[in-house]
C-alpha positions in Angstrom: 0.0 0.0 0.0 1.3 3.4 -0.9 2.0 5.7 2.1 0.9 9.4 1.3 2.3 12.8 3.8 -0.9 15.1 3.2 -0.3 18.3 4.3 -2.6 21.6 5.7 -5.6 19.2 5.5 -9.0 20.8 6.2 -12.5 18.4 6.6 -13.0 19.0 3.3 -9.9 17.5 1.9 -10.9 14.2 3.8 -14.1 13.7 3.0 -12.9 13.5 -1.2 -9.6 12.4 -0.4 -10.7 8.8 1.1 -13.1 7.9 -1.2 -10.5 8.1 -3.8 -7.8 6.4 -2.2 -9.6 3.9 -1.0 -10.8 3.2 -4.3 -6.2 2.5 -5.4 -5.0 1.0 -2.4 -3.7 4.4 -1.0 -3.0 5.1 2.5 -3.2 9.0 3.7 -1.6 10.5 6.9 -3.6 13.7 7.5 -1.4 16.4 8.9 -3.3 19.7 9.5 -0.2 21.7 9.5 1.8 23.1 6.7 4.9 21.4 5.0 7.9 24.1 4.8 11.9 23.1 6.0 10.5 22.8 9.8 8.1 20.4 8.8 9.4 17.9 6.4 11.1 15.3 8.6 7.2 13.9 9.6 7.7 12.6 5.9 9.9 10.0 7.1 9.0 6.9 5.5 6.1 7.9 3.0 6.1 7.7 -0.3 4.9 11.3 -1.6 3.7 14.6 0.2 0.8 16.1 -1.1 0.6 19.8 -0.6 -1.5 23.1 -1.6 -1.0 26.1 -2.0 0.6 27.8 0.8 3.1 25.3 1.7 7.0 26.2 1.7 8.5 23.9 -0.8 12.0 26.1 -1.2 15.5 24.6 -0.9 15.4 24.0 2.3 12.5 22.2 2.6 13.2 19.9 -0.8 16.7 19.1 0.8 15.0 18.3 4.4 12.0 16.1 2.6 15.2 14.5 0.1 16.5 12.9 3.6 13.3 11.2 4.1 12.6 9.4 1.1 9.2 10.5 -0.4 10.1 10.6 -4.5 6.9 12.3 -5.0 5.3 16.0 -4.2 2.0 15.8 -5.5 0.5 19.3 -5.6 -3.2 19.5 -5.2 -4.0 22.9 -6.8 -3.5 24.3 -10.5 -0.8 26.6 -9.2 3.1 25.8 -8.1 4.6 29.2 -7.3 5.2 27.9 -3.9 7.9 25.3 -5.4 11.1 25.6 -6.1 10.8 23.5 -9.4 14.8 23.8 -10.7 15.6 22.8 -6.7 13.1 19.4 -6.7 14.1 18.4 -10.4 17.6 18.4 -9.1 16.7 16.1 -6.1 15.1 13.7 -8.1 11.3 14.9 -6.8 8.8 14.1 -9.1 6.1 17.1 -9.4 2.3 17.3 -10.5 -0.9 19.4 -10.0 -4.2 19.7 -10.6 -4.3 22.1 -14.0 -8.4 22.5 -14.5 -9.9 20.8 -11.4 -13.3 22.9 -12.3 -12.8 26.3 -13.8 -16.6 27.2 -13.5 -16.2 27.3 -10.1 -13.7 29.9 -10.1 -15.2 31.9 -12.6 -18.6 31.7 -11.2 -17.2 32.8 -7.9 -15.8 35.6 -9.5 -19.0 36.7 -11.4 -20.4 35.8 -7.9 -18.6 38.7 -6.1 -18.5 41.1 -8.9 -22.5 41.3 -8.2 -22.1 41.1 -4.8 -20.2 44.4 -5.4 -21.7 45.9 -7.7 -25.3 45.4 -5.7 -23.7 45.8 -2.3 -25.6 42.7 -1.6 -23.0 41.9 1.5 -23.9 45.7 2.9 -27.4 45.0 2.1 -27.3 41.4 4.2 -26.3 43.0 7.2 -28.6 46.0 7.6 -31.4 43.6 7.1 -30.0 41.5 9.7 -30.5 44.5 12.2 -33.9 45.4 10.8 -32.6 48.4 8.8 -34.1 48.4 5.8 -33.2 51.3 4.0 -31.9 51.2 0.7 -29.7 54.3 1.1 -26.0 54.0 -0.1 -27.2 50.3 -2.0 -27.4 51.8 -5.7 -25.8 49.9 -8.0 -25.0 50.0 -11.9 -26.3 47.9 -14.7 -23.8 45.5 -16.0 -25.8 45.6 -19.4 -23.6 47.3 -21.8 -20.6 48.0 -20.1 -17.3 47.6 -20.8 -15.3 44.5 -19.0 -11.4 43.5 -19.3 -10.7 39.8 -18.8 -7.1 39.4 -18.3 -5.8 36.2 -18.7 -7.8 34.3 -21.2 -7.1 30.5 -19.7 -10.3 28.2 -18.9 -11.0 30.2 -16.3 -10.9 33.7 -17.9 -12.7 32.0 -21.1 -15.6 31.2 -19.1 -15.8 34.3 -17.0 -15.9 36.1 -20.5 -18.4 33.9 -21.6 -20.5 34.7 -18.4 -20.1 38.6 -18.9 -20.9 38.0 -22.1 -24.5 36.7 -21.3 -24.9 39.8 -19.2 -24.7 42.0 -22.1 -21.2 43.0 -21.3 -18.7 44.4 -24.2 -15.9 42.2 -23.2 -11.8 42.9 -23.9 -9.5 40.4 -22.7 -5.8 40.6 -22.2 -3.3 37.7 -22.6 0.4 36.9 -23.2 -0.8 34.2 -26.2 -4.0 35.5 -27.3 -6.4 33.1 -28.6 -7.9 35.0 -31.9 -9.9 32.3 -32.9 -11.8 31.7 -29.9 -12.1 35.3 -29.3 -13.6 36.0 -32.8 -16.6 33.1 -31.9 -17.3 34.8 -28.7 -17.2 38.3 -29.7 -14.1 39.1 -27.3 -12.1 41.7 -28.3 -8.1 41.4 -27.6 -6.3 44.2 -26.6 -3.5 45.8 -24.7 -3.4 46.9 -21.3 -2.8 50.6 -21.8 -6.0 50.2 -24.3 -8.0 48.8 -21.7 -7.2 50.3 -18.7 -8.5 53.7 -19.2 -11.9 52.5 -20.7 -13.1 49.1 -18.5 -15.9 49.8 -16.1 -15.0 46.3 -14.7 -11.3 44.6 -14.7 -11.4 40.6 -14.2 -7.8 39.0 -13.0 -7.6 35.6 -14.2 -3.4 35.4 -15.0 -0.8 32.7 -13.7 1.6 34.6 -11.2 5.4 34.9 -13.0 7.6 37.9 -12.8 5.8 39.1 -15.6 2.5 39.9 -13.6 4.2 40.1 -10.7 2.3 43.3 -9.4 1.1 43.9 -12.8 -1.8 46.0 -10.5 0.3 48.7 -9.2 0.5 52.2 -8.9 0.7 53.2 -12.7 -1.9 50.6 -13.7 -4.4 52.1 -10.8 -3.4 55.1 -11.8 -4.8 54.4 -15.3 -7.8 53.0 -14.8 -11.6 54.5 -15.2 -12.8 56.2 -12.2 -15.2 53.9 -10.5 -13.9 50.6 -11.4 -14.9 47.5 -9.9 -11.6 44.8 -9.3 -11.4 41.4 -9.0 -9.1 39.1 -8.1 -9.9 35.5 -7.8 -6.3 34.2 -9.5 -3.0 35.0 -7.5 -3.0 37.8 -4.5 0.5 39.3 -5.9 -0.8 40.5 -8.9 -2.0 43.0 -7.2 0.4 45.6 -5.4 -1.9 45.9 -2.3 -0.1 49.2 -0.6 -1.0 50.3 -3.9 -4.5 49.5 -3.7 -5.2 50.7 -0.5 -3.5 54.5 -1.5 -6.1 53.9 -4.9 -9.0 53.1 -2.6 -8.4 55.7 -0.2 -8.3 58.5 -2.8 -11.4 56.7 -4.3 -10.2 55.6 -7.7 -11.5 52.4 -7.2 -15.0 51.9 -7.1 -14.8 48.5 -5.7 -12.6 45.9 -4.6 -13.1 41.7 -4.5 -10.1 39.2 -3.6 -10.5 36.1 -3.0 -6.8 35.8 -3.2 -4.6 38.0 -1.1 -1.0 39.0 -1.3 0.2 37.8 2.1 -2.2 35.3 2.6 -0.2 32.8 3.9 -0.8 32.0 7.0 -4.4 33.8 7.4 -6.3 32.4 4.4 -7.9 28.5 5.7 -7.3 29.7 9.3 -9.9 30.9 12.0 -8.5 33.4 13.7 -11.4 35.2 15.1 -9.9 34.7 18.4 -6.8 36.6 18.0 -5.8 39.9 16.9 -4.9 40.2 13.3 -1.3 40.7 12.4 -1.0 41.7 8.7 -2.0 45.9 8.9 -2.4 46.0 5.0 -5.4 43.4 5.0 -6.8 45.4 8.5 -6.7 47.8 7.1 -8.4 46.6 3.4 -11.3 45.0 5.8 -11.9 48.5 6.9 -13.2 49.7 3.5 -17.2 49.0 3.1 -16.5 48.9 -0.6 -13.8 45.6 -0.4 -15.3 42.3 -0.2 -12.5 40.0 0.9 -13.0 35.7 0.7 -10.9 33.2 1.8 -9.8 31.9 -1.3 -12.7 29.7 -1.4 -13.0 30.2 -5.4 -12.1 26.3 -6.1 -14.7 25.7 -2.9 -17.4 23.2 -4.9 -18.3 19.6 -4.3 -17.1 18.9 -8.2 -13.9 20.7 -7.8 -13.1 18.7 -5.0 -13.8 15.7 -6.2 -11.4 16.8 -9.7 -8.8 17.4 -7.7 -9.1 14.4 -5.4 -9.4 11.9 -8.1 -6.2 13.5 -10.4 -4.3 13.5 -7.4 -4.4 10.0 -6.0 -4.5 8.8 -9.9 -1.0 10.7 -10.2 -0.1 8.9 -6.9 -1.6 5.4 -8.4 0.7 6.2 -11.7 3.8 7.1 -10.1 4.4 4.2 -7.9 3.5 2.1 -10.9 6.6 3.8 -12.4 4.3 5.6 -15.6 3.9 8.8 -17.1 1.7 11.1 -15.1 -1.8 12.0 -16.4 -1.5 14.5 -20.0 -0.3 18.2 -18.5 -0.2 17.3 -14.8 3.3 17.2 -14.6 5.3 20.0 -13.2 8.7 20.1 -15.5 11.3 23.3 -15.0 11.0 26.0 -17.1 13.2 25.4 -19.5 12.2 21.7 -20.4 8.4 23.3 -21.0 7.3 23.0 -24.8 7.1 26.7 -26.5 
């Protein structure tokens, strides 16, 4: 039986885990803490780690875990940012994810939050709640006919488009390898960002974090944008330049603001701290805004999802003690073995 080092589990991991690896033979050791350098020696003995998104998997932790015999880091998420790929090649680790679990249920979380915005339906909630029913400071816009930017035109992005589209939304998308074809037979228009910026009522963050979009939200492209526009981010918290965001806010630039991805969300994000006093002053300080709607990076949050990413997972596990190629574009391979 294979021995699997499962890492940050929550309930919800469980429950999809074990029904699929009971169904290959798979034993998992939950560990509810995360796997970084002061960790890894509780993989001693197993035969892969699986880990998500806010474990540690730098040097040091890849040289710790390479003294304790797991061959296999099985990441249970789309994105590896959080590995040191070159590093665990080197070692002899080998790497995969979870590319396309669900992307509806990231994208219809996003469209999810962009009305709650838009309606200030979480403002609305809560006066109701305390028997205040006035509807003053709760006027919205029509989404009918205005003008949203897309960037990053993977699944995810394609079907947020596709979404905004049905609302009656002009849609623009931005993307390192545009898709014209696709585009063209969903009336999407491609453009730049400096095209964009200036003209979107409504900007959609759907891009892979690299040092290219590393803070590709940052002063200048706040500075840019249409007075009144709504942001979200439901893709990677550091492409947004949050100091930034809050100066943008503050002088009210922004119209409105949705993450369910945060810059420093390590440690917080998955974690109840509602008995303890927050540490991070920037996301204090973000919560203070009636006009930000933050979620715990709950995007990926849906029964199907889960059950995507349990079954590619454990089949990756299944696959690589058998000794055979991982399922088609779940591996993880450094950047300069990738296909152009």
């Amino acid at each position: 039986m294979m021995k699997i080092a499962f890492y940050d589990a929550k309930p919800y991991d469980k429950e999809f885990f074990a029904i699929e690896a009971e169904k290959r033979d798979i034993n998992i050791q939950y560990f509810p803490f995360r796997l970084d350098h002061h960790s890894a020696k509780t993989a001693t003995d197993f035969d892969a780690v699986c880990a998500f998104v806010n474990d540690k998997l730098d040097r040091k932790c890849l040289d710790k875990l390479s003294e304790h015999a797991p061959g296999m880091i099985a990441m249970r998420c789309a994105g590896y940012n959080n590995i040191d790929v070159s590093a665990a090649t080197e070692l002899g680790f080998r790497l995969s994810r979870v590319p396309a679990y669900s992307p509806h249920s990231v994208a219809e979380h996003a469209v999810a939050l962009i009305q709650t915005l838009n309606r200030r339906i979480h403002q609305a909630y809560n006066r109701v709640r305390e028997l205040n029913f006035s509807l003053n400071g709760l006027v919205g816009r029509d989404l009918y006919g205005k003008k949203a930017a897309v960037l990053g035109t993977g699944k995810i992005g394609r079907i947020t488009a596709g979404i905004l589209r049905g609302f009656g939304m002009e849609v623009f998308a931005y993307d390192a390898y545009p898709d014209e074809e696709w585009a063209r037979s969903h009336d999407v228009k491609y453009t730049s960002l400096e095209e964009i910026l200036p003209l979107a009522d409504l900007i959609s963050l759907h891009l892979p974090l690299t040092a290219e979009t590393h803070h590709i939200i940052s002063e200048e492209a706040l500075g840019k944008m249409k007075p009144g526009v709504l942001l979200v981010n439901t893709s990677r918290g550091k492409l947004i330049k949050t100091r930034a965001l809050i100066q943008a806010l503050k002088d009210r630039r922004v119209g409105g603001v949705a993450l369910d991805v945060y810059e420093e969300e390590e440690g917080v994000f998955f974690e109840d701290l509602s008995y303890e006093v927050l540490q991070d002053d920037q996301l204090a300080r973000l919560l203070t805004f009636p006009n930000v709607i933050v979620t715990s990076h709950q995007a990926f949050l849906t029964r199907e999802a889960l059950s995507e990413i349990a079954r590619v997972t454990c089949e990756n596990l299944k696959l690589f003690q058998r000794g055979d190629s991982f399922l088609t574009g779940t591996a993880i391979v450094p950047e300069n073995e990738q296909a152009g």
